[in-house]
SEPAFI-207830 format. One record per residue: residue in one letter; x, z, y of N, C-alpha, C, O, CB in turn. Coordinates in steps of 0.02 Angstrom, whole numbers, padded with zeros to 5 digits, always signed. Atoms other than C-alpha are relative to their C-alpha. Glycine has a CB too. Layout:
BEGIN
aXZYXZYXZYXZYXZY ...
***
This chain:
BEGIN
x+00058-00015-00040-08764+02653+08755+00023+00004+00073+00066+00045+00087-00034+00065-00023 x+00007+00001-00056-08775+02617+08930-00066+00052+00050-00128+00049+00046-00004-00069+00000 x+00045-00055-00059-08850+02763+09075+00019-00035+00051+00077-00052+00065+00020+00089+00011 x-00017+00013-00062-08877+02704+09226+00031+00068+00061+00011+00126+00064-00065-00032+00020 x-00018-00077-00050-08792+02827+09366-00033-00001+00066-00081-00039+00072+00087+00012+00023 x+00043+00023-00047-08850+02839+09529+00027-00037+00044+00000-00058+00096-00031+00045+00029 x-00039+00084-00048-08721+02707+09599-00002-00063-00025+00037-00111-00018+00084-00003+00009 x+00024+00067+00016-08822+02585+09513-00029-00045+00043-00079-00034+00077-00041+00004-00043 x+00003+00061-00048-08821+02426+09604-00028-00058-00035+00006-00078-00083+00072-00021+00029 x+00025+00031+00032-08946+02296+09555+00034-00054-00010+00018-00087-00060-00050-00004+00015 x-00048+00034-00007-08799+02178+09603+00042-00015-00066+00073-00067-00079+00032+00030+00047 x-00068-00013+00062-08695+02225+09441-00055-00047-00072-00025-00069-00121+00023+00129-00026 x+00034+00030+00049-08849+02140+09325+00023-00060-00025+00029-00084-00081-00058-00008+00018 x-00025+00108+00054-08785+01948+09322+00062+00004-00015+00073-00017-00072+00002-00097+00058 x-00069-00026+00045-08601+01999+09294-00001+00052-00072+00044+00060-00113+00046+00045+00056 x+00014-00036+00073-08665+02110+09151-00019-00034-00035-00002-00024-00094-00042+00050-00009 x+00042+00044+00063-08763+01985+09064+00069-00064+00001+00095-00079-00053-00109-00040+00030 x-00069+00029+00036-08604+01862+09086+00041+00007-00036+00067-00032-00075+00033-00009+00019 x-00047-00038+00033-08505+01978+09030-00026-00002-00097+00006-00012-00148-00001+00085+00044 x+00042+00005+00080-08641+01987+08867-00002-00068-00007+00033-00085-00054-00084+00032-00008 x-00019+00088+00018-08645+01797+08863+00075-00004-00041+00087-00025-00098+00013-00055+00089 x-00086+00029+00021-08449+01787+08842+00011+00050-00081+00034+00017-00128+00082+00035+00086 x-00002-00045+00046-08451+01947+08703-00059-00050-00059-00035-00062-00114-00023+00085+00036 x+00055+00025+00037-08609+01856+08616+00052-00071-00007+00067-00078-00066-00089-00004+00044 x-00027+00054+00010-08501+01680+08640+00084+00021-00055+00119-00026-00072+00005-00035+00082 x-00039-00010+00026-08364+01761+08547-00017+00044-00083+00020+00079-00118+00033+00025+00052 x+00022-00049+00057-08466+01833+08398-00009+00064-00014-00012+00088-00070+00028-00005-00038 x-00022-00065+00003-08459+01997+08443-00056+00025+00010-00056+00069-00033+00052+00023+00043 x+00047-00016-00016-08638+02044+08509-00056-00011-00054-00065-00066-00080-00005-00025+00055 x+00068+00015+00059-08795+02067+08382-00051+00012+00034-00100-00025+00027-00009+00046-00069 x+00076-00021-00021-08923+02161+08489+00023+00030+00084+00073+00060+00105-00042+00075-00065 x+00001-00005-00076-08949+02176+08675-00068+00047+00025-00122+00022+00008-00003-00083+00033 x+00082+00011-00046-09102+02262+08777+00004+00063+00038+00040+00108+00017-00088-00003-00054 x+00006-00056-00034-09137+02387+08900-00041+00030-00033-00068+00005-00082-00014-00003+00061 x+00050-00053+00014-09247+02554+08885-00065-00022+00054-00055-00051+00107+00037+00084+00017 x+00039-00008-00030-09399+02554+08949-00024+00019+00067-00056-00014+00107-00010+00017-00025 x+00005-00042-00050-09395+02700+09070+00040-00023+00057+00037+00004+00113+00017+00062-00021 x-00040+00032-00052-09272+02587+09164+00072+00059+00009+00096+00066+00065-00055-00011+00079 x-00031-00028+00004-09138+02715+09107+00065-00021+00004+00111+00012+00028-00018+00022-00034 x-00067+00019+00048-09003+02614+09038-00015-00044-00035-00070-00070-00027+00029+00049-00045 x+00016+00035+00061-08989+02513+08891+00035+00019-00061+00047+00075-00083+00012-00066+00010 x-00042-00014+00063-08897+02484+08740+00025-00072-00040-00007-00124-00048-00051+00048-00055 x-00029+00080+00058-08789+02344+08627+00044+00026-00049+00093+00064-00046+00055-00072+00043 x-00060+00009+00058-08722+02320+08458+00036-00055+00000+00016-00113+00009-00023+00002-00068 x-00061+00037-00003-08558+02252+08449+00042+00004-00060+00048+00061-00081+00038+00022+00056 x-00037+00006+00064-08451+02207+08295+00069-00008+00026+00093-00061+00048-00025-00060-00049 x-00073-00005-00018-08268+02282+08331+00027+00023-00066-00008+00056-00104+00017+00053+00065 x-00055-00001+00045-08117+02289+08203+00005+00081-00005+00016+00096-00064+00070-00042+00029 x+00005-00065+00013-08122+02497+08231-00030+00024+00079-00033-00011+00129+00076+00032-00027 x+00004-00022-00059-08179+02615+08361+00024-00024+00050-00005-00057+00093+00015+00043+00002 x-00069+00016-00052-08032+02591+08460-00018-00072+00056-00011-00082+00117+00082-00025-00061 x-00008+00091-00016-08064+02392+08479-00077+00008+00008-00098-00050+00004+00036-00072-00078 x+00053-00012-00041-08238+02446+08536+00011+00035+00057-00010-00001+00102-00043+00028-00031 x+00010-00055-00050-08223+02570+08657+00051-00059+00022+00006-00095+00044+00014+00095-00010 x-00044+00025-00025-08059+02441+08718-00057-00067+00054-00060-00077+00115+00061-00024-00066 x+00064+00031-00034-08215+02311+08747-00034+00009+00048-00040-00026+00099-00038-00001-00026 x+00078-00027-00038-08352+02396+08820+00035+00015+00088+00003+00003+00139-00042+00102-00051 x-00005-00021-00064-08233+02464+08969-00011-00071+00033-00035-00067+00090+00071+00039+00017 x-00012+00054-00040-08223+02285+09023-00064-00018+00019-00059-00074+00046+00038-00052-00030 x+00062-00003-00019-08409+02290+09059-00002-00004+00075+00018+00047+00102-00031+00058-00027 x+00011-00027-00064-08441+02266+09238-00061+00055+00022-00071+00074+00079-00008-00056+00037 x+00043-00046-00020-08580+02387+09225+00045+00081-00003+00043+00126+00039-00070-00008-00052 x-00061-00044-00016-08438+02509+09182+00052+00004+00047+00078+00057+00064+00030+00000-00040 x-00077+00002-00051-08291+02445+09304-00033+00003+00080-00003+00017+00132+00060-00093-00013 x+00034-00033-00060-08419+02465+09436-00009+00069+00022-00007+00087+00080-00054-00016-00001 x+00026-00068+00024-08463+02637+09386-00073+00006+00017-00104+00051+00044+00040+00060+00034 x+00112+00015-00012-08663+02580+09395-00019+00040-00062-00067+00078-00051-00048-00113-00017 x+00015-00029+00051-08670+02653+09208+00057+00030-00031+00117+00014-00028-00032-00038-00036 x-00058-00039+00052-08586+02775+09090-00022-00002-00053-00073+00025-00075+00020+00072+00008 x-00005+00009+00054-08544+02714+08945+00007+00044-00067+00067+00052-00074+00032-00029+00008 x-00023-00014+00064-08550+02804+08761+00009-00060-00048-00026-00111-00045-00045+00048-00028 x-00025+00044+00087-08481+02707+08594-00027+00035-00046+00007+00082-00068+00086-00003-00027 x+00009-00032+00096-08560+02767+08434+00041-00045-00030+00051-00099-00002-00090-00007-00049 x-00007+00034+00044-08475+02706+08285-00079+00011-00067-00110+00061-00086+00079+00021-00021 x+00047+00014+00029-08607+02640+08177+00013-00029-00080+00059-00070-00077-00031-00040+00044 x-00022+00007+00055-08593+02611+07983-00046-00025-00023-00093+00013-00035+00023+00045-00029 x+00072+00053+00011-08720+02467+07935+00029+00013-00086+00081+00008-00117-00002-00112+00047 x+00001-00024+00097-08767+02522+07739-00067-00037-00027-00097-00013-00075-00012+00109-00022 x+00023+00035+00053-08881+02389+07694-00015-00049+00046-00040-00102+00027-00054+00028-00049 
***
């Protein structure tokens, strides 16, 4: 889950969605979309463990900007 902070720069949008292009071009991306409230967003990502998620996500330019702060859930798909 992506929060926007308040050193969100509308700038950081087309390097974020490249960034989701290249993750989606590598099989790794299932679901993409912002919130509504213009909060943030959110994506599921298919990583090998936590670890090899959270190792991902920093490489976000919406993270290496510091435009958003990132959480990782691990998620356990049961059907």
């Amino acid at each position: 889950m992506a929060m926007r902070t308040s050193r969100f720069d509308q700038t950081v949008v087309e390097p974020h969605r490249a960034w989701l292009d290249a993750v989606r071009a590598r099989g790794q991306l299932v679901e993409t979309g912002k919130f509504t409230d213009g909060s943030g967003g959110a994506y599921v990502i298919l990583a090998e463990n936590l670890d090899a998620a959270r190792e991902l996500v920093v490489t976000d330019p919406i993270h290496t900007t510091g435009a958003s702060e990132l959480t990782v859930y691990e998620w356990e798909i049961t059907g």
